[in-house]
Each structure stands twice: as structure tokens, then as C-alpha cells.
N, C-alpha and C positions, 0 to 999 in steps of 0.2 A: 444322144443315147444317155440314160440316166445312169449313176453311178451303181451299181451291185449294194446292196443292203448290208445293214452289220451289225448285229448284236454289241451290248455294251454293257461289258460284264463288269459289277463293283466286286471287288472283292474286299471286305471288312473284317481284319483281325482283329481281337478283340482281347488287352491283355489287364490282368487284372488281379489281385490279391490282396485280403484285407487288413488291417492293422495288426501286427504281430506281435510288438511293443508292449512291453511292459512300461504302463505310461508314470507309474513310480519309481521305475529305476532305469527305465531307457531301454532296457535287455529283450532282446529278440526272444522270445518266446517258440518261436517254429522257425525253421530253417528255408520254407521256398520258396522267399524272395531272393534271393540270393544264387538257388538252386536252378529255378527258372531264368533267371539271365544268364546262367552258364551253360544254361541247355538250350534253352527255347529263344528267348529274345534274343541271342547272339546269332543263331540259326535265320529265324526268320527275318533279319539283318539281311543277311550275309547273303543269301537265296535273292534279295530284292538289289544287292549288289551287283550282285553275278547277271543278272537280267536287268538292265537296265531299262529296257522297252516297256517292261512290264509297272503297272501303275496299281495302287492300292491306297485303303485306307488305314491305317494304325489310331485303335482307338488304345488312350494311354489315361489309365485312370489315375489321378491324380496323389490320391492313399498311397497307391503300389511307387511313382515318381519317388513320393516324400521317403520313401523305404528305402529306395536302388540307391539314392545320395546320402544318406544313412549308410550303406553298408560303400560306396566310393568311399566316402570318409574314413572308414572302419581300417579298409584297405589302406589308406594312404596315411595316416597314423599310427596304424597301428595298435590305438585302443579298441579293443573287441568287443561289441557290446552284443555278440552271439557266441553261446556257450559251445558250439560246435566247430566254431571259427577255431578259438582257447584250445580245445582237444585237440584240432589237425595238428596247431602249432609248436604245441607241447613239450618240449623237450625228451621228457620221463614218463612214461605210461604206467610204469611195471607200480608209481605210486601214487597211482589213483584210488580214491575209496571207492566202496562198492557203488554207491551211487552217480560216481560218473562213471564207471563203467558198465552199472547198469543205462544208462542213460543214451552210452555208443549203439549197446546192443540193442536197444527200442528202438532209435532210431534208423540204423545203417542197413538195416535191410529193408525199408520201407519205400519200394521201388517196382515197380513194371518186372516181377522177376522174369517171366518167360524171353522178354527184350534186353533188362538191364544187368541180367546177375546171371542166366542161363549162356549165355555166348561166351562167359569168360570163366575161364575153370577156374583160375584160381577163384577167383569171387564165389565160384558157385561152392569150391571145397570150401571155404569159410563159413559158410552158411551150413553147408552138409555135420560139421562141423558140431556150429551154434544148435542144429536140431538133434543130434547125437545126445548130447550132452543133456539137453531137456530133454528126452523119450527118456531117458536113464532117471531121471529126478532128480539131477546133478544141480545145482545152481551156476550158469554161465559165468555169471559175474563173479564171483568167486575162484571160478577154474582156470581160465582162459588167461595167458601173459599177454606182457606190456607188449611183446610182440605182437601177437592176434590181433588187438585193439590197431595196433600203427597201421596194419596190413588192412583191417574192414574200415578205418577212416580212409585209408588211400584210396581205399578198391568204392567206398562209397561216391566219391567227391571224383574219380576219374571216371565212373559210370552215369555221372550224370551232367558231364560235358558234351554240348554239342557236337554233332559230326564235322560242322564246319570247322570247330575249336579244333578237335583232329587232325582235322586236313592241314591245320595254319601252326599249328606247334608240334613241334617234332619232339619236347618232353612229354606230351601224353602217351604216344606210341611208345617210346621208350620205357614210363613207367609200365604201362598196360605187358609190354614184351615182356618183361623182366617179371612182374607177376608178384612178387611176394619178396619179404626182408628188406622192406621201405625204409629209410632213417629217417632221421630228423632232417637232414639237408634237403631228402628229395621232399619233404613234405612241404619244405618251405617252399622249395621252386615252385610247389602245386600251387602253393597258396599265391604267393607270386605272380601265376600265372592267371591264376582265379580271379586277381584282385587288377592285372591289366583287362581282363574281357569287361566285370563290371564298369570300370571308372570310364571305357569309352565309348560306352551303351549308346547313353543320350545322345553322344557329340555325334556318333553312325546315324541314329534317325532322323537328329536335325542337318544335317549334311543332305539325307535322302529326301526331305522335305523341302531345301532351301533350293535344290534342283526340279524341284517341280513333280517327282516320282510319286511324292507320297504325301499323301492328306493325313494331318495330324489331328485326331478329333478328339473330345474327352466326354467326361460326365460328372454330375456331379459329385462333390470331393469327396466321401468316404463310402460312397456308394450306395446309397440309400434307394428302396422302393418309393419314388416320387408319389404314385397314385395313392397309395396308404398312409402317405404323411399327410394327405390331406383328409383324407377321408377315408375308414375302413370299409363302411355300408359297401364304397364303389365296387368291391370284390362281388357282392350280390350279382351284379352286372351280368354276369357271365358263370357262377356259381350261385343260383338264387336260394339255394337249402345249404350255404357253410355256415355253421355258427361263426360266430365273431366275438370277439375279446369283452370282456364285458366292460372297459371302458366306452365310452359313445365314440371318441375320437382322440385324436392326439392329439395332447394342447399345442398348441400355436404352431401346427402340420406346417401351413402357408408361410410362416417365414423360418422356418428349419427349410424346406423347401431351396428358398430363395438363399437362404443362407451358404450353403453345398454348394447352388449355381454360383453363386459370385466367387466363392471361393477357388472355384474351378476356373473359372475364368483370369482371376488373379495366379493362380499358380500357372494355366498355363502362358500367359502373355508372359510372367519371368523368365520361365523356361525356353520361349520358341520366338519371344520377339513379337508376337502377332495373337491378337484375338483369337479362337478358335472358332469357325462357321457353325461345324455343325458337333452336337452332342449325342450321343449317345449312351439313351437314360439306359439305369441300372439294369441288366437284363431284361432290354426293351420293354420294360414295363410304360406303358402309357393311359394314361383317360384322358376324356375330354376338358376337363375342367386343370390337370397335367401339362396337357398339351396347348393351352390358352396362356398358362403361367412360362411357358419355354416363349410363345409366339411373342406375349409381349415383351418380353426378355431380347426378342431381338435372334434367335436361333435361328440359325440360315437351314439348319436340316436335321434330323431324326430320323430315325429309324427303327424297326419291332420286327417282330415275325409274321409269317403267314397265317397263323392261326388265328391272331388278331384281325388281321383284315377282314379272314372269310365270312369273323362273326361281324365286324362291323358292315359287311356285305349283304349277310343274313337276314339283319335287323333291320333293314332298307327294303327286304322282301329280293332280293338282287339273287339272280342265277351265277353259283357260282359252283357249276359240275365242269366248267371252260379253263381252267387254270391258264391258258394261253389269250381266254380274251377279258382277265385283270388283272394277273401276279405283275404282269413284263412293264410295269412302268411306273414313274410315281407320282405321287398324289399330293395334295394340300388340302390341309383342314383349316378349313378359313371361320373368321370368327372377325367380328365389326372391327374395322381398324386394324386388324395385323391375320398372318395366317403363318402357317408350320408346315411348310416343304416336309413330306416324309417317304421313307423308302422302307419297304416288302421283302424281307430275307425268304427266300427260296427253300425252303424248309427242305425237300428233298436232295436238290442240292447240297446245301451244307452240311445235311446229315451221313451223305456218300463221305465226305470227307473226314465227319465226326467221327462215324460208326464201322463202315461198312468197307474204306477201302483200304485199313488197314491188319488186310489179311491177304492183300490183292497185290502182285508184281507191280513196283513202282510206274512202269513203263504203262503195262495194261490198263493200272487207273488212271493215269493219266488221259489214253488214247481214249477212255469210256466218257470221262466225264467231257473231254473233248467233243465227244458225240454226242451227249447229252444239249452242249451248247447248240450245236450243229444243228438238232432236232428242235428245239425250243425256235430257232431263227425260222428254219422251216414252215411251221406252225403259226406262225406270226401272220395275222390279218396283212393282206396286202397293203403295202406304203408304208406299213410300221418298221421300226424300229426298233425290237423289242432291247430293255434292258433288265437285267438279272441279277442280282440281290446274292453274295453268296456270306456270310457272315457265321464269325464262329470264332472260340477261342480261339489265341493264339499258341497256349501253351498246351493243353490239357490233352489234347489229342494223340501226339505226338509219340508220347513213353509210349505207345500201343503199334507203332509201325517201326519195323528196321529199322535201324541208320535213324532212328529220331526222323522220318518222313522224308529223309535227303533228295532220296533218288525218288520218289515222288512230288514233290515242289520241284527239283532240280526240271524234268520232264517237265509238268505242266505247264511251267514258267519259261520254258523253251519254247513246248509249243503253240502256248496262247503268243507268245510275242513274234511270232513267224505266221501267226494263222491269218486268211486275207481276210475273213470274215468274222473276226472278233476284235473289240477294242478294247482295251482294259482301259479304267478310266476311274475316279474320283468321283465322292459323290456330288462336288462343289463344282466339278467337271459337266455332269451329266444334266446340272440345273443349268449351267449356260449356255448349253447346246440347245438350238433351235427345234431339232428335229425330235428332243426329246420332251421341251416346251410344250409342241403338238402334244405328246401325248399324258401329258399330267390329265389328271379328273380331280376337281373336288371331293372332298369327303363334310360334309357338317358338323359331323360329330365323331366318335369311335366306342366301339364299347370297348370296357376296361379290360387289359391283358398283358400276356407279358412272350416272351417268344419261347417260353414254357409254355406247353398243352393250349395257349392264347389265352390263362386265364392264371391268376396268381394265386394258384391254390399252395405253390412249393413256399408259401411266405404268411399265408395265415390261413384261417379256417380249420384247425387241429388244436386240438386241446393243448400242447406244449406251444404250437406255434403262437395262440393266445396269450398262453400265460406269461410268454416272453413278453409280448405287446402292452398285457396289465403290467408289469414290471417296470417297463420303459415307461410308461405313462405313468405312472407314479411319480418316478424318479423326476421325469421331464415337470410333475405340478411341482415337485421340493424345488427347482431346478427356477422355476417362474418367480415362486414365492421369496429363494435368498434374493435373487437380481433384484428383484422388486422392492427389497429392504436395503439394497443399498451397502450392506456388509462387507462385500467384496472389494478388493483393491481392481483398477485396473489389470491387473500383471493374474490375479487370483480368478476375473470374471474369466480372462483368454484361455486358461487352462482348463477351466470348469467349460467353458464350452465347446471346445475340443474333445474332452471326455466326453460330451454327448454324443458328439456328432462322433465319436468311435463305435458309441453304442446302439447308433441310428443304422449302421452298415447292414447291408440285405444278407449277409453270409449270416450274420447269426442264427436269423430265423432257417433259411434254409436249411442249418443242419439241423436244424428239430423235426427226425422224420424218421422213418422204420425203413426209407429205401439207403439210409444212410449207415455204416460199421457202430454196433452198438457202443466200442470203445473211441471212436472217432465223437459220435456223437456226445457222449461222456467229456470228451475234453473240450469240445467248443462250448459245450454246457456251462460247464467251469469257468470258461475264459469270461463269457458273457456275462456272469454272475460277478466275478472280479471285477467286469470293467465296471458297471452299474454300482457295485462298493466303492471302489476308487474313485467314480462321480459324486457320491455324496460324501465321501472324506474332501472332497474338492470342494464341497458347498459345508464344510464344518457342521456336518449332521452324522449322525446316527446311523449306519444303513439297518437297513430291515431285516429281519433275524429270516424273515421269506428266503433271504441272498444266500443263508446258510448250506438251502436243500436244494436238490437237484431238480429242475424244472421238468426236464425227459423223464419218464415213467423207466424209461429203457434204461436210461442213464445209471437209476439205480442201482440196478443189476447189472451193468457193466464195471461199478466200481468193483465189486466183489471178483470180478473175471480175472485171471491169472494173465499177466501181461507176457509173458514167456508164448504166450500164441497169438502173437502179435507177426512173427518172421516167417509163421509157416505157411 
């Protein structure tokens, strides 16, 4: 009698954030790197501790690494090189200028209020507070004591610790109980406390790796759109009316490309001891000519969204109204002499956990999407195997369900690891399995996409997202033409090329867009323009008076915007 069938579910979390650094002065520009491992990365830790049956991928981009040991250091030194680090620590609030303490008030409520600031009254009166004071025409910064400030940095930095962190330090409860008239001592313990979760981030997921639990994957170093470093046209692919940047291409796309993979690969072999198999490009963006550049590289696996597939399914003339007879397995795009093992994120799947089941009893969702697994196996062509794809950040989600998604991961992770007919599994796992060998297919080629919409519209084809791209392509010809003279010292080329590859990062373009906060969009604006200046002080040029103005059409009009409606 043959053995009962079994689904074999990858589960890929996906953590990531981009350079935050002021690469002139080392200073932390934004705060959540730092914020994210005390919420999120410690959490999704701890949940894969707790269940030790249970098996996953952890994709760990290498940007966000070089950040988390950055702020261990920060911790275990004690030079802060984050302005909001400086404030918690502070001794004296009450003599601050206006501008950091406008600077608390921007930031400290800038949180998931209905999750992170509504369950805790004192927090929520802080705020009640902060908007009092604005409806009046009051200026906060101005009104508010060294107290107030002590009380919303505490209530900021203890709201956005993990549940697990909770559960494990009995100073959280205590300050949380206690509510308000913080000192300087308790702030230290916080900090303290902050600075033990950071420093043993790494050592927890190399621990859960070295056990065999968890596949460590990456991507390349600062995160860049692979397929548009090669070639922008490729976007047509699958958006055949976007305009495109009126450069023709990125100068020397192909090895920025290669440049990112190696680096990634050196960072993480320092870090983990071992080559990494498989990568996970930058918000699954892939093309074919992308995907030839990983295969010859040596990439044991990849992975993109469904949206991708269906069109590369489309484009083949392929029926794909069956979701159950293509998503459940994976493929190889083969190419003369080498091919690229890839794997089909479950779009509806991941999405139940993005979107939708965080309004849902932990228990409930878990029991659903249980079913959902249950259904998919069901469905499965006879002899098959199906496997299932669930990929999705690791952090982002989160702020949006109770308890930071506790008792939702705590359940599922229960009962996927008790269930007889699922096996959680790897994706370096599911390519050594025989049974799943059967069901790989070929693919020859793909069209261009990303596990957005399956098509990389959130990265170019809009007038700002362009004009970002003319920008960097500029910079990257001045960029060609110092190296190529020779001007630079060794020590001078290393920094000048890191500054690209800061300014090569997919977050920029992304936030050039009207689905994003006009003030949000306003400051990656900025940031992006800085870093691009700071590359050509790198290369002992001139920047372009272009770097002065705001790229965003929106951006404009966001500067003028009253930053006091930022908290409500």
C-alpha cells in the first residue's frame, strides 16, 4: 500500500530595508532598522524556535545585515550613530532645542496606531495630547516638557517590541504597567534591553540554520532591479505602451549586475560560513536574459510571483484558467550549458497572510489557511505532489495584526508541524526530493516581471520613476569616465562604488508614485538626490544643479505641507 500524499509547503520570509546611512557621516538617517529587529526579526526568530518541526526559508538581504552590525556595534559601544538612539539616552530632555524636539514629535507616533498606540492608554493620551495642542495652533515643540518627550520616546521604543520580546523580559511589562514618569535609569534598561535583542539577531538565525530548520537565502547586495540594470526596453515585455527613461540603457547594467551578486555572496559566506544556494532577486523581479546571468553564476534557485509565471505561461499559448495543473511545482529555465531551478509564490496564499488575515482570530486564520492547504492537495492531479510557494515579507505585515501576528504564526506553526499531510520544507529541500524532481517542467524563456502586478511597472515607466533612472544614468556615465582616468586612489574607487550601488537600490524608484504618502514620498525624494550628490563629491565632480529640485511632481507640494499632520 502506497504511502498517503503530501503537500510541501515553502514558506519564504522575506526581510529587507534599504540603506539608511548617511554615507558622509555614518548617521542613521531613519530609524527601522533597528525598529524591525526589535519587532519583527526577533519575533519571527523566536516563533521558528518555538516550533522546531517547522522548516522555512529566511531571505536576509545583505544592505539590511551590513545595517543590524552597524546598530550591534552602536549598542555594544555605545557610540550612536542614530539620532534617536542619542534622545532615548539622554539624560536632560527639558534642554533640548526646538528641533529635536520637534524631530521626537515627527517621529514617535509614526506607527500602526489602531495596533500600536490605541491598546495602551497611556500612549494613546500622549498623542491625544500632541493633537490637542495642534487643533489649537499651538506649536508642540515648544509646549510640551522634558517629561512628555521621556514618556513618547519610551512609549515609542516599548510599542514596537516584539510580542516574543514581552513574553522574554519582564522590564517591558513593567515599564508598559507603569505607563508614564519614565527616568533616565528606566530608559537605559530599555535601551539595554534593545541592544541585547539586536546583537543576537544573527547568532538566533545562524543557530536555526546550522540545525538544519532554516535555509538562509539572499540577494543581491543593495538590492537592485536586476532586469533593468540590464536593459530597460525589457519592461515593454509585459507593459508594451510605458514610456521609458530617455536614456537607452544603463551603462554597464551587466556588470553592476554581477557586481551586487558577488558581493552578496561574499557577505554572506562571512556571515554563515557557507555559499548561499539559492537567491532571491530583488522583489522577484526576473527576465530571461536576468535569469541566464544568475544560471551562469551558479544559482541553485530563485524564485518570483505567480503573476510572472501566468504571463510567461500566456506567451507559450499555455491554459492557464487550472491554477492547480501549474502554480504546485517548480520549474527550470534552461539555457545551453547551465539552467535556473525556480519557484511560483502562491499569490493568493501570501496575500491571505499580507492582507486579509489580519482582521481575522489568530486561531481562525490559521485553521483557514490550513484548509486552504488541505484544498490545494485535494486538487492535485493524481500521483502528484503538489508544492506551494508562500513568500512574503517578513516584517511589513505584522504592525497590522494583534500581538505583532503572535497567536497567528504561534497556531499555524503548531499546526502545520502536527499536520499528517503537510511538510514544511526548504526550497534546497524540495529540489532534492525525488518526488518533486518528477514534477519540475521546463520553461525556455520568461517574460519580464516582478511578484508585483508580474510586471515592473512599481519601478519605471512614470515620469518620476524615469527621471530617477536619467539621473542615475548620468551619474553612473561621470561614474565610468573618473574610473577610467584613473584619478582615484584604491581606498577613493571603494567608496565611490558603494555609493552607487546605494543609489542602484529598488526602494528608490519605488517610492516615486502617487499610491505612496506625499510627505513619505518627499523624503525618499531627497534622500535619493543626496545620495547621487554625495556620489559625485565621491568622484571629485560637480553635482548637477538637476540634484537641487525635486524629482516627484508631488514631492513639491509636499514640501510646503505642515508637518504637525504627520501624527494624526
Amino acid at each position: 500500500m502506497s504511502a498517503p500524499r503530501k503537500l510541501k509547503l515553502v514558506l519564504l520570509w522575506h526581510m529587507h530595508q534599504p540603506e539608511f546611512r548617511d554615507q558622509r557621516s555614518g548617521e542613521f538617517l531613519r530609524p527601522w532598522v533597528y525598529l524591525h529587529a526589535l519587532k519583527d526579526y526577533s519575533d519571527m526568530a523566536a516563533h521558528l524556535e518555538r516550533h522546531p518541526e517547522v522548516k522555512a526559508v529566511i531571505n536576509l538581504v545583505p544592505i539590511l545585515l551590513d545595517q543590524l552590525e552597524d546598530y550591534a556595534d552602536q549598542f555594544a559601544t555605545g557610540r550612536l550613530r542614530d539620532p534617536y538612539l542619542r534622545l532615548l539616552v539622554r539624560p536632560e530632555l527639558d534642554t533640548l532645542d526646538r528641533a529635536e524636539r520637534k524631530r521626537i514629535l515627527d517621529q514617535c507616533f509614526r506607527a500602526n496606531h489602531s495596533r500600536m498606540v490605541d491598546p495602551f492608554p497611556a500612549y494613546r493620551r500622549l498623542r491625544d495630547v500632541y493633537r490637542s495642542l495642534s487643533e489649537l495652533g499651538a506649536d508642540p515643540a515648544r509646549c510640551l516638557s522634558g517629561e512628555y518627550l521621556a514618556d513618547l520616546l519610551t512609549w515609542y521604543h516599548l510599542s514596537w517590541t516584539g510580542e516574543t520580546v514581552r513574553r522574554r523580559h519582564e522590564l517591558v511589562v513593567q515599564l508598559m504597567t507603569r505607563g508614564e514618569s519614565f527616568t533616565h535609569a528606566d530608559r537605559m534598561q530599555l535601551f539595554e534591553l534593545m541592544g541585547g535583542v539586536v546583537r543576537e539577531l544573527l547568532g538566533r538565525y545562524r543557530a536555526l540554520a546550522q540545525r538544519g530548520q532554516i535555509e538562509i537565502s539572499t540577494t543581491p547586495h543593495y538590492h537592485p532591479i536586476g532586469p533593468l540594470l540590464l536593459d530597460f526596453a525589457c519592461a515593454r515585455e509585459t507593459m508594451p505602451d510605458a514610456p521609458l527613461p530617455e536614456a537607452y540603457a544603463y551603462p554597464g547594467g551587466r556588470q553592476r549586475a554581477l557586481w551586487h551578486l558577488e558581493s552578496a555572496y561574499r557577505s554572506h559566506e562571512q556571515r554563515f560560513g557557507a555559499r548561499p544556494s539559492g537567491v532571491w532577486p530583488a522583489e522577484g523581479a526576473l527576465s530571461t536574459p536576468f535569469a541566464r546571468l544568475l544560471a551562469e553564476c551558479g544559482v541553485g534557485w530563485a524564485a518570483s510571483g505567480e503573476g510572472m509565471l501566468v504571463n510567461t505561461l500566456k506567451s507559450r499559448g499555455a491554459d492557464v484558467s487550472n491554477r492547480s495543473a501549474f502554480l504546485y511545482r517548480p520549474y527550470r529555465v534552461e539555457f545551453p550549458g547551465a539552467a535556473l531551478p525556480c519557484f511560483f509564490r502562491d499569490d493568493r496564499l501570501s496575500d491571505l497572510i499580507g492582507f486579509e488575515y489580519k482582521s481575522w482570530h489568530g486561531r481562525d486564520a490559521a485553521h483557514h489557511f490550513i484548509g486552504q492547504l488541505e484544498a490545494i492537495l485535494a486538487q492535485a492531479p493524481a500521483g502528484e505532489e503538489p508544492v506551494a510557494c508562500v513568500i512574503l515579507d517578513g516584517e511589513n505585515a505584522w504592525e497590522y495584526y494583534p500581538y505583532n501576528g503572535f497567536y497567528f504564526l504561534d497556531d499555524l506553526y503548531g499546526e502545520l508541524a502536527s499536520h499528517p499531510g503537510i511538510n514544511t520544507m526548504t526550497c534546497s529541500e524540495v529540489l532534492r526530493d525525488p518526488a518533486a524532481a518528477a514534477l519540475t517542467r521546463p520553461l525556455p524563456a520568461l517574460s519580464t516581471g516582478s511578484w508585483v502586478y508580474g510586471n515592473l511597472s512599481v519601478w519605471i515607466g512614470s515620469h518620476d520613476k524615469n527621471r530617477a533612472w536619467d539621473l542615475l544614468s548620468n551619474a553612473k556615465h561621470s561614474y565610468d569616465l573618473v574610473v577610467a582616468s584613473g584619478r582615484l586612489s584604491e581606498s577613493e574607487l571603494a567608496g565611490a562604488s558603494r555609493q552607487l550601488a546605494v543609489c542602484e537600490g529598488s526602494d528608490w524608484f519605488w517610492w516615486f508614485g502617487d499610491y505612496n504618502p506625499s510627505e513619505s514620498v518627499a523624503s525618499f525624494d531627497r534622500l535619493f538626490r543626496d545620495n547621487l550628490a554625495n556620489l559625485y563629491r565621491l568622484l571629485k565632480l560637480e553635482a548637477p544643479a538637476a540634484l537641487s529640485e525635486p524629482i516627484s511632481r508631488g514631492a513639491v507640494h509636499a514640501q510646503t505641507d505642515g508637518a504637525m499632520r504627520r501624527a494624526a
